[in-house]
N, C-alpha and C positions, 0 to 999 in steps of 0.2 A: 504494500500500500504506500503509496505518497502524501508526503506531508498535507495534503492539497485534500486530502480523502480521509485521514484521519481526523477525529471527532475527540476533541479532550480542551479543556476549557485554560483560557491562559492562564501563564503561570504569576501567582500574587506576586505583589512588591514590597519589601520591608524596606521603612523609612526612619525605622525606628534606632536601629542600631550602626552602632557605632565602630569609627576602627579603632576610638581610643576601648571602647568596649570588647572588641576583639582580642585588643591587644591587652589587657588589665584581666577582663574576668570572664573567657570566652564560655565557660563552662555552665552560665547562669543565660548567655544568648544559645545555645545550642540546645538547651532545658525547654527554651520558652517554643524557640523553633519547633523542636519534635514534636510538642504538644498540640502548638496550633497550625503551625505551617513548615512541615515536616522537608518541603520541597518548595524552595521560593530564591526570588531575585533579589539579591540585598546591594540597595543601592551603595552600601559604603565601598560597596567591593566595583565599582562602576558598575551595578546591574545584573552581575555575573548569577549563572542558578547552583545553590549551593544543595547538596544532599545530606540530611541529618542524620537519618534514619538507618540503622545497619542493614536490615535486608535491601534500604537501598544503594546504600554504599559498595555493598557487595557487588549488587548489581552494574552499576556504575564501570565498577574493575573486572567484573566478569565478561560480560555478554558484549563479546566484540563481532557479533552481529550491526549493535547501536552505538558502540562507544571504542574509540580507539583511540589512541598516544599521539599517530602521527601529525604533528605541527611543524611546518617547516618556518613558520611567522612569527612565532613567540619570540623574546628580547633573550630568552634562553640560549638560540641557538647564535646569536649576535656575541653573546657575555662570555662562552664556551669557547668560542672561537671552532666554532662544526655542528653538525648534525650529532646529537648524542642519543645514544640505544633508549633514553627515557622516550624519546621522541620518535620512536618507531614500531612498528608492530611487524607481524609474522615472521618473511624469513629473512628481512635483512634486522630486524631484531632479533631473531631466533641467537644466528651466525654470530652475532658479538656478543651476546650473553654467554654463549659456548666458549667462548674463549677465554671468559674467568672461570666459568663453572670451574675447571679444577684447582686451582687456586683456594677454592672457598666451600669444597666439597670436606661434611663431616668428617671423616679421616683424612685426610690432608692437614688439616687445620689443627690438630695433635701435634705437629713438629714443633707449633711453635709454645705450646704452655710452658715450657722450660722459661723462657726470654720471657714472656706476659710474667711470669712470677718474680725473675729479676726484677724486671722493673718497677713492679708494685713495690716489693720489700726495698728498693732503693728510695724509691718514692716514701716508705713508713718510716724509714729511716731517718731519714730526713727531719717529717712531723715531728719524731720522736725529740728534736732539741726545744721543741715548742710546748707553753700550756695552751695554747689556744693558736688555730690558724682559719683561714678561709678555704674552707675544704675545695670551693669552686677554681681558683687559682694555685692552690698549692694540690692539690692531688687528681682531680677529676681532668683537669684541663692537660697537664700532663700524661696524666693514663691515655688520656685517646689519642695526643700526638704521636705519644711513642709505639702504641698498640700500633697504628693506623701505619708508620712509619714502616714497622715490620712487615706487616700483611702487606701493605702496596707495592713494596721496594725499593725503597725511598731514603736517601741519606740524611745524616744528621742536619747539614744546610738546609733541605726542604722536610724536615721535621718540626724547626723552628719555623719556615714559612705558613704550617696548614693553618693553621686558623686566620691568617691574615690571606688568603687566598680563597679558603673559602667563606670569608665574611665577603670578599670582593666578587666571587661568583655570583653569593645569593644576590646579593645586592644588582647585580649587573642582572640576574633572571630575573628579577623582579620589577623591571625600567621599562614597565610598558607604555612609557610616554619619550621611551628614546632616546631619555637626554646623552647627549655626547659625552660630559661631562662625568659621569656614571660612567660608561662605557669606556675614557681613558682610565678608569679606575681597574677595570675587570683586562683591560686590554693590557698592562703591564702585572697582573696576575699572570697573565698567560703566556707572556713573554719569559717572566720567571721558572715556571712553571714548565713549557716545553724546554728552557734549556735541562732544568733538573731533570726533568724525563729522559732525554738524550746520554746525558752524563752514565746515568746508570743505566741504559740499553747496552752501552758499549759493556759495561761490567757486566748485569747477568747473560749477554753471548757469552763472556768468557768463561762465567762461572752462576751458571744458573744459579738461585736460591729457592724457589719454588712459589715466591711471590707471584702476587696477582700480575704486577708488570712481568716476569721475566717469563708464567707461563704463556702471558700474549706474543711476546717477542720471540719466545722459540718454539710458537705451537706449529705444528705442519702447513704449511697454508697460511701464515699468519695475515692480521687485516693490516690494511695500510698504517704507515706511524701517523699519519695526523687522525685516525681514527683510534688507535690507541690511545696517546694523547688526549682526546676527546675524551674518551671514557675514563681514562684514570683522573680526572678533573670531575666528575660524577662523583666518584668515588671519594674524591676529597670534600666537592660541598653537599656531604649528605653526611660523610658518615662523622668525621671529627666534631663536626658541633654534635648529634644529636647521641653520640656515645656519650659525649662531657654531661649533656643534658639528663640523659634517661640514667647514669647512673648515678646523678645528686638526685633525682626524684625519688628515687628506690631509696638511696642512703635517706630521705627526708621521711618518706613514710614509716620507715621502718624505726627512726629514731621516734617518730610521734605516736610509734605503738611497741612500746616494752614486751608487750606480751607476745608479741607476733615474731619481736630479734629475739625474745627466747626461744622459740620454737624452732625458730631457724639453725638457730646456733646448739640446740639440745640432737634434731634430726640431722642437721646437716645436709638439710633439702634446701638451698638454696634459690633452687629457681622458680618456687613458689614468689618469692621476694621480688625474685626478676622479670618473671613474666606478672606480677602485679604490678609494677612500676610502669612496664611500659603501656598496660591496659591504663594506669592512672593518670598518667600524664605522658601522651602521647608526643615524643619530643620534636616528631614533624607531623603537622598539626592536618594535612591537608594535600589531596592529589587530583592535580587538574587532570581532564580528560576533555578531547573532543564530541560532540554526537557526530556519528559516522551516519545515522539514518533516523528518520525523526522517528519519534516514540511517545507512547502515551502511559504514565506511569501517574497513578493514585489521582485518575482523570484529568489529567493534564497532560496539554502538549509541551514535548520537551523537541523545541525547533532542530533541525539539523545544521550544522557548521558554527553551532553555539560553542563556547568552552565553557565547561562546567567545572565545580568542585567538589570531589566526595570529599566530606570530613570526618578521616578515623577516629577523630578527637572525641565527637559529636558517637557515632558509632558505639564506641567503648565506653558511653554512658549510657547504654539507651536501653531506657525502664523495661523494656518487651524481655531483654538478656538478662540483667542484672537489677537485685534490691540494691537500697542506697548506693549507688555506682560512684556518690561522691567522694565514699571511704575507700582507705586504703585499708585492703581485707586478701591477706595470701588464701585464704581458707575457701575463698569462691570455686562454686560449681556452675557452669565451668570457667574455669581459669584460662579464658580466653582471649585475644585482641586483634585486633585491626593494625597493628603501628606497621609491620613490617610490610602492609599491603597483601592483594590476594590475586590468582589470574598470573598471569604472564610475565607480570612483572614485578611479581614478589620478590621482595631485597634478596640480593645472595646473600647480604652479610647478616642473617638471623641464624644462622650457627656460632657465626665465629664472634659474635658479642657474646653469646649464650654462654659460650666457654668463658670468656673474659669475664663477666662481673658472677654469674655462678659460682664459678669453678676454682676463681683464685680473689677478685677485688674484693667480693663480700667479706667472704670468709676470713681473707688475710687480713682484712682491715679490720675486723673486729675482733678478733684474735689478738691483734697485737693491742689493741685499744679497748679494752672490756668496760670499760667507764664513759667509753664518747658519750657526751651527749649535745644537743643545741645551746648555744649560748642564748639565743632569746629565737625559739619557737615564731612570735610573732613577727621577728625581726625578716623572716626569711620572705622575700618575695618571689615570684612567679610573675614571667614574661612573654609575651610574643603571641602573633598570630601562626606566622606560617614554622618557625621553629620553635618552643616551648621550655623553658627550664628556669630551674632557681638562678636567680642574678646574682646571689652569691648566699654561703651557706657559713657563717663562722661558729665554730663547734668548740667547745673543749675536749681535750685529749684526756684528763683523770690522770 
């Protein structure tokens, strides 16, 4: 059927909310959404139709009959500097997702807990001269450069770059008004960026590591370097902030519920802790999607060539899945979420975080620190629309 022959009523407008709302207390506009306009255009977003609801979200990421990635127009693929695999579907997305796949394949990804445990214990070490630090800068923000540094294959120089690279990506995919200005910002990101890429291609030819760059660079068939390039710049503005992000949410929940780090720390079930964190406070808040063909969803037309937003935020609250969804509760049945996304282009890296704050950052960090607690509870804020986390967490050490 054509847009032209289907029958669904337009879709409402919110006027009401805000992007300082968004960006302050998205949790309380995504509450009100679900309940009364589950599926709507929010002007603060210039108009954009945003999806609250999980089985629509889901939908959203699933059915690429209606919905698909491909944008070749977005300020994304301008900030990138290429076409990048978020922005593609079937088989020329297939073919570059293949070529991290093993890189970030669950057994694979065991080589490196040796090196993630170093560094954490270097990292507690550290703490350990301190009574009190800001956990967001002195351990969180470090754990994800260094983890990320390893998995990518990435030297010490462009360890210290990622977060200043990928604050200049997002920023630069988020300029959908073009400014130039913006764009010289993301533009010498990328210039940074591809040399350190080059730097170490020439190293893992010589000496593979089994890093995400080196299995692209010496996979059979490999894709072109600026498409490499391309993608390992994904991989940088996605994953370094919302690693720092999702594991001060988890450290925050779990300090504001005693009973829950005992449990954790009696079982040794940690990923109760971790996949509650990232159900809680989803640290990328949101995933555009094209309509590939118009559709009618909870009687409304949802036009074709629109971009839309599912919001896993919105999602991992929603009363239909979970009671009070506003707590933080390891104990949920089911112990579900949306962060890592669903469909085709489900993150790879939802193993290899697994490992990381499971397996070694929880546990070691509270191990070594059996007294953390918040230095003031209220003091801790919560930020952002499209990426999510505490702006800083200052804790005492005991």
């Amino acid at each position: 059927m054509t847009e032209n022959t289907l029958s669904g009523a337009d879709i409402p407008v919110d006027t009401q909310t805000t992007l300082e709302m968004l960006e302050d207390a998205p949790a309380e506009v995504y509450a009100r959404l679900r309940k009364g306009s589950p599926i709507v255009r929010l002007q603060a977003l210039g108009g954009r139709i945003v999806f609250t609801k999980a089985e629509d979200t889901t939908r959203v990421k699933t059915d690429a009959e209606h919905f698909w990635s491909t944008d070749t127009t977005s300020p994304m693929q301008r900030a990138f500097g290429g076409h990048t695999l978020m922005r593609k579907d079937g088989c020329p997305h297939l073919k570059e997702r293949r070529a991290m796949e093993p890189a970030l394949d669950p057994d694979h990804i065991q080589r490196w807990k040796p090196a993630f445990a170093r560094l954490t214990d270097r990292l507690l070490d550290d703490l350990a001269a301190h009574k009190s630090v800001d956990l967001l800068s002195a351990f969180a923000a470090p754990i994800s450069a260094g983890y990320l540094r390893t998995v990518l294959g990435l030297d010490g120089a462009g360890e210290e770059r990622l977060f200043d690279w990928a604050t200049s990506l997002v920023r630069g995919a988020m300029n959908g008004s073009f400014d130039p200005e913006i764009f010289k910002i993301s533009d010498q990101a990328n210039v940074e960026m591809n040399a350190c890429f080059d730097r170490m291609i020439e190293q893992h030819r010589a000496a593979p590591d089994g890093s995400v760059l080196s299995a692209m660079i010496n996979a059979t068939g490999p894709l072109e370097i600026s498409q490499i390039r391309t993608n390992m710049k994904i991989c940088i503005g996605g994953a370094v902030i919302e690693t720092r992000d999702a594991l001060l949410s988890t450290i925050y929940g779990l300090l504001c519920n005693p009973d829950q780090l005992r449990h954790c720390k009696a079982s040794g079930n940690w990923v109760l802790a971790c996949q509650e964190g990232l159900r809680w406070v989803a640290p990328i808040q949101a995933s555009p999607r094209m309509v590939k063909k118009a559709l009618v969803m909870r009687g409304l037309l949802i036009p074709e060539g629109e971009t839309v937003m599912a919001i896993q935020a919105s999602a991992n609250h929603d009363e239909d899945l979970w009671d009070a969804s506003d707590r933080f509760d390891i104990h949920r049945s089911p112990l579900s979420h949306q962060t890592f996304g669903e469909g085709a282009h489900k993150c790879l890296g939802v193993y290899v975080y697994r490992m990381l704050a499971a397996e070694i950052v929880l546990p070691r960090l509270f191990e070594r620190f059996p007294a953390l607690c918040l230095a003031d509870r209220a003091a801790v804020k919560f930020k952002g629309f499209a990426f999510r986390g505490p702006t800083s967490m200052e804790v005492y050490l005991g």
